[in-house]
LUMLOKE-117012 format. One record per atom (N, C-alpha, C, O, CB): x, y, z. Coordinates in steps of 0.02 Angstrom, whole numbers, plus 50000, padded with zeros to 5 digits. Atoms other than C-alpha are relative to their C-alpha. Glycine has a CB too. Layout:
N
XYZ/...
# end
This chain:
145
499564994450018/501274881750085/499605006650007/499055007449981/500284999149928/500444991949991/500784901050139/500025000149923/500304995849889/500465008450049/500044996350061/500354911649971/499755005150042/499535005750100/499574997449933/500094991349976/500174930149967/499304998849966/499234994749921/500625007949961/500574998549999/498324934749963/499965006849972/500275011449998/499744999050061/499804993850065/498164948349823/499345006750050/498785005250070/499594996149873/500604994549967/497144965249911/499945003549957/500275002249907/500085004550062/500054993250046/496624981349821/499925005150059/499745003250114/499295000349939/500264992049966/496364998549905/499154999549999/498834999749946/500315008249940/500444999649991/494804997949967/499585007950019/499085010549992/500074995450034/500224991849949/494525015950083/500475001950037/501014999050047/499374999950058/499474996449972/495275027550174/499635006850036/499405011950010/500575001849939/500434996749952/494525035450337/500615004350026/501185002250035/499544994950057/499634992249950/495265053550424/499994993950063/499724988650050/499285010450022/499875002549927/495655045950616/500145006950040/500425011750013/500714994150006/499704993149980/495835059650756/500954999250011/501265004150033/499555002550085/499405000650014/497655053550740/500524998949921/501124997849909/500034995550039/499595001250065/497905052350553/499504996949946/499055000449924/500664994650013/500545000650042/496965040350432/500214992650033/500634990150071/499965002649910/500025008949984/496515021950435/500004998449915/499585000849878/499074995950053/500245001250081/496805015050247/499904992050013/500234988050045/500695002249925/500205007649988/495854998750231/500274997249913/500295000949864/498934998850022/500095001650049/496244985950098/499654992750005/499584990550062/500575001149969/500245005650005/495464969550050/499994996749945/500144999049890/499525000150017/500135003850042/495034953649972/499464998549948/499434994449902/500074996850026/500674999150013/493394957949929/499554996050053/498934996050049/499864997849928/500495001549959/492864948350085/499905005150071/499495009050095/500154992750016/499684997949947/493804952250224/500265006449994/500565006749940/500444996050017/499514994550009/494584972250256/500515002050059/500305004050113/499615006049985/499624998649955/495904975150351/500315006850022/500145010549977/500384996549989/499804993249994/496734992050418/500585001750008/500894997450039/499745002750040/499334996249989/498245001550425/500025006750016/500005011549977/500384999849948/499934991749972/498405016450547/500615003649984/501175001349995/499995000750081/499304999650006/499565028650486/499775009149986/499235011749969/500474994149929/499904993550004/500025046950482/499625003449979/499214999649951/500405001549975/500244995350058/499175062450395/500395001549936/500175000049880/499895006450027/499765002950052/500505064550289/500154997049952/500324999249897/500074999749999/500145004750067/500455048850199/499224999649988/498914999549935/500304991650010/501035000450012/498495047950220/500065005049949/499765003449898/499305003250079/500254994350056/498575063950110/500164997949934/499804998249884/500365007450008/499725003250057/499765055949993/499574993349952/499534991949893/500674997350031/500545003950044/498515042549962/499575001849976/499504999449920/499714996150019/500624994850021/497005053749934/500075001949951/499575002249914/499865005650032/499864996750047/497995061549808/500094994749945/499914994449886/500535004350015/499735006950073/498685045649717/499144997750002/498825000049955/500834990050034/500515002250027/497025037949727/499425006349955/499055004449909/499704996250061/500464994150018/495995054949678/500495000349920/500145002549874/500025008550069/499354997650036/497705056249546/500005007549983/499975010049927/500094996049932/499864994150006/497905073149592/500725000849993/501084995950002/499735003450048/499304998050030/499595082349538/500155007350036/499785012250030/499975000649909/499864992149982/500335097549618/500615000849963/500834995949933/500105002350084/499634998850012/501725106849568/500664999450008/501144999849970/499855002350001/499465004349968/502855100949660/500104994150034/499844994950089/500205002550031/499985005549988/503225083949703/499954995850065/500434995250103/500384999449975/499905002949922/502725074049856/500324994450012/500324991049960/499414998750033/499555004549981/503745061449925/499764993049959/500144989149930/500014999550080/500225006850068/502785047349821/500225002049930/500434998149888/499044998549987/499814999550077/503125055649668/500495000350000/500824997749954/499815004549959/499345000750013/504485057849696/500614994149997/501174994849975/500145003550034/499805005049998/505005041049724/499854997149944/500274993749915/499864997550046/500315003050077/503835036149564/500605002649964/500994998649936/499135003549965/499574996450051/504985050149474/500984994649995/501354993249949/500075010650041/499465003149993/506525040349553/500134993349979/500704991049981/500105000450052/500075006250009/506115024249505/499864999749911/500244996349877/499404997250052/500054996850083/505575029349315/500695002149966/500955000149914/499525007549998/499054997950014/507385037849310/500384993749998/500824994149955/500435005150071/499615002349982/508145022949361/499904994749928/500354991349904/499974998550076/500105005450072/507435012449199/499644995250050/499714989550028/500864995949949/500505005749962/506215001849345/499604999350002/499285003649972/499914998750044/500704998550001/504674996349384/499634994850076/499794989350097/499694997349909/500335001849968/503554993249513/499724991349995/499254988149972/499645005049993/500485011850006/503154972049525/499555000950044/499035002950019/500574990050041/500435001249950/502264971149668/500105003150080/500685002250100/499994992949999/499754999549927/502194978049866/499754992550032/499294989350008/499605007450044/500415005149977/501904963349977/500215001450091/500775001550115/500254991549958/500015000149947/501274965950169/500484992250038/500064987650038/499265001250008/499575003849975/502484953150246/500114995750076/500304989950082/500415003749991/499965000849930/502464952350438/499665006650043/499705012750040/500784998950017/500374995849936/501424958650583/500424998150054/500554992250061/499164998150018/499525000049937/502574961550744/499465002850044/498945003650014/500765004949995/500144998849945/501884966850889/499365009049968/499385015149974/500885000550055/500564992350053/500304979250778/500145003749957/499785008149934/499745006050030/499604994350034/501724986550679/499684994749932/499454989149936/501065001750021/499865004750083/501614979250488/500335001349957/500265006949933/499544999049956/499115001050041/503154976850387/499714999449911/499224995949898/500594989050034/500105002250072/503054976850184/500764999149968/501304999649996/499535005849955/499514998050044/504154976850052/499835001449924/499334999249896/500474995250006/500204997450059/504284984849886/500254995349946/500694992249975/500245007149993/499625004050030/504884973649732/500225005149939/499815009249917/499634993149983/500164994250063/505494984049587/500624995949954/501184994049972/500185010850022/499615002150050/506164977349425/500515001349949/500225000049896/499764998649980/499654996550048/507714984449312/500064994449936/500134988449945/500755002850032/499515004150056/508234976449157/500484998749997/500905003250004/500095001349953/499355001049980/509634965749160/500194995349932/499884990049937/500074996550081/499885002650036/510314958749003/499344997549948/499095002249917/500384996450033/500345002550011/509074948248929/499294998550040/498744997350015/500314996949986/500455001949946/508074945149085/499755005950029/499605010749994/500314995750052/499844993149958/507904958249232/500014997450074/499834991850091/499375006649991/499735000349940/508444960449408/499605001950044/499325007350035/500535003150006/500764998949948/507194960849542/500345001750083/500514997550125/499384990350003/499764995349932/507794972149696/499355000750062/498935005150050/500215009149967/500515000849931/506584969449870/500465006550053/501065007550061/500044989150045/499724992549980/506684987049972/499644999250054/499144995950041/499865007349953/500335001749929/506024986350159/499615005549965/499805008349914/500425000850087/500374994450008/504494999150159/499225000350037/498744996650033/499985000849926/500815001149964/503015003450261/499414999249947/499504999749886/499765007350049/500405004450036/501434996850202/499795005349954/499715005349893/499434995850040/500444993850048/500665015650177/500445002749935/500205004049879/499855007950054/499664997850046/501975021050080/499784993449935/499324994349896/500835001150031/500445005750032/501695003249982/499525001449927/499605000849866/499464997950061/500584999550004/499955007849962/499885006149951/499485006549904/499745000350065/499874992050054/500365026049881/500344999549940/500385003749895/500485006250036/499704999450068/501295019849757/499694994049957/499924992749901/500844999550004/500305006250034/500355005449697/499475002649979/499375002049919/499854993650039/500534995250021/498845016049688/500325005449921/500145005749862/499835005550082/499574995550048/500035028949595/500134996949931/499864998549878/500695001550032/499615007650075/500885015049459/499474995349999/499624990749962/500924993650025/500275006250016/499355003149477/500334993849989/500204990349940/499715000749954/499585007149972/500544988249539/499444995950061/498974998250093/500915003150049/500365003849970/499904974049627/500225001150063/500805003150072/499994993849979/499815000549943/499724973049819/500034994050022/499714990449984/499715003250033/500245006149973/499774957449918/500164999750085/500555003750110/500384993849957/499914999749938/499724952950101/500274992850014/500094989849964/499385002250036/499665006049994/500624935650156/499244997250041/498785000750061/500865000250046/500585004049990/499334923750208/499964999150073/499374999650089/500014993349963/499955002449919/499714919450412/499995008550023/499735009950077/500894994350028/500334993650004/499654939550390/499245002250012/498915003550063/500135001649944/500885002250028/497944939550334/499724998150050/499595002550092/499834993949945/500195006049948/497374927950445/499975003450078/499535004050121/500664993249997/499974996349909/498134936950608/499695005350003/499365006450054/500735002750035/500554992850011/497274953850549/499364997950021/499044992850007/499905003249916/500775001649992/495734955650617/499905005549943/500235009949915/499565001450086/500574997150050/494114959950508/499895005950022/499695007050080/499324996449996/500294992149976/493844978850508/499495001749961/499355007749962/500515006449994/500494996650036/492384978750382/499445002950040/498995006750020/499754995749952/500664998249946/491244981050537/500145010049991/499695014049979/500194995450115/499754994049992/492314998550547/499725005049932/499585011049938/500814999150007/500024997550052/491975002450370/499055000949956/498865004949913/500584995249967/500735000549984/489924997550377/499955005350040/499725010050008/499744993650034/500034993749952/489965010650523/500045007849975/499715012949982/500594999350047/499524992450038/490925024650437/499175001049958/498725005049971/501054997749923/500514996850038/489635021950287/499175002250028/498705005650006/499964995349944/500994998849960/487915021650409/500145007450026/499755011950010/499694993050096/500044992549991/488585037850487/500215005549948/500385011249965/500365001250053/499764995150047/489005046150332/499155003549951/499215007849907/500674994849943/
# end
């Protein structure tokens, strides 16, 4: 049986196209190329900086807080053709129990709010597996730094 393979936020490198945010198992790190925009948004959630006005993560945090929910878990899901698929899980209260709502969502975004709410990440295991190792990338970064 697959299981999801639990990651944390590891780093998060500038790219001349955006950022690379790595996360891992503590063995293995894997990468996710993705915009400046959200790259900034992570910087900030992980740094937990605050501006005055709300960036699209908070604002989703703010939306999700409003709603009486909560962050369960993101979980990386499927690799297609280099793209990578997540989803968000978020929990309301439902009577006695609660109601657990799965929301398509890119990984970075994911990644910004789990950092943000300190929710768990996870990556699906045949996931995992197909990722190649980028800690070589992340050894590099720190020798030229």
């Amino acid at each position: 049986m697959k299981r999801d393979i639990p990651v944390r936020f590891n780093d998060i490198i500038r790219t001349k196209e955006g950022y690379a945010v790595f996360v891992t198992d503590g063995i293995k790190n894997i990468a996710f190329f993705i915009d400046g925009f959200t790259g900034e948004a992570i910087c900030m959630a992980r740094e937990g900086v605050r501006t005055m006005r709300p960036h699209t993560h908070m604002l989703i945090e703010s939306i999700i807080a409003g709603l009486g929910a909560k962050v369960e878990k993101a979980v990386v899901h499927t690799l297609k053709e280099d793209i990578y698929f997540a989803h968000l899980y978020l929990s309301q209260p439902a009577g006695e129990g609660k109601h657990i709502v799965e929301i398509d969502a890119r990984p970075s975004d994911c990644i910004a709010l789990a950092l943000e709410l300190d929710a768990p990440l996870f990556v699906k295991q045949d996931v995992w597996e197909a990722s190649e190792d980028m800690t070589w990338v992340l050894e590099q970064h720190d020798k030229d730094e």
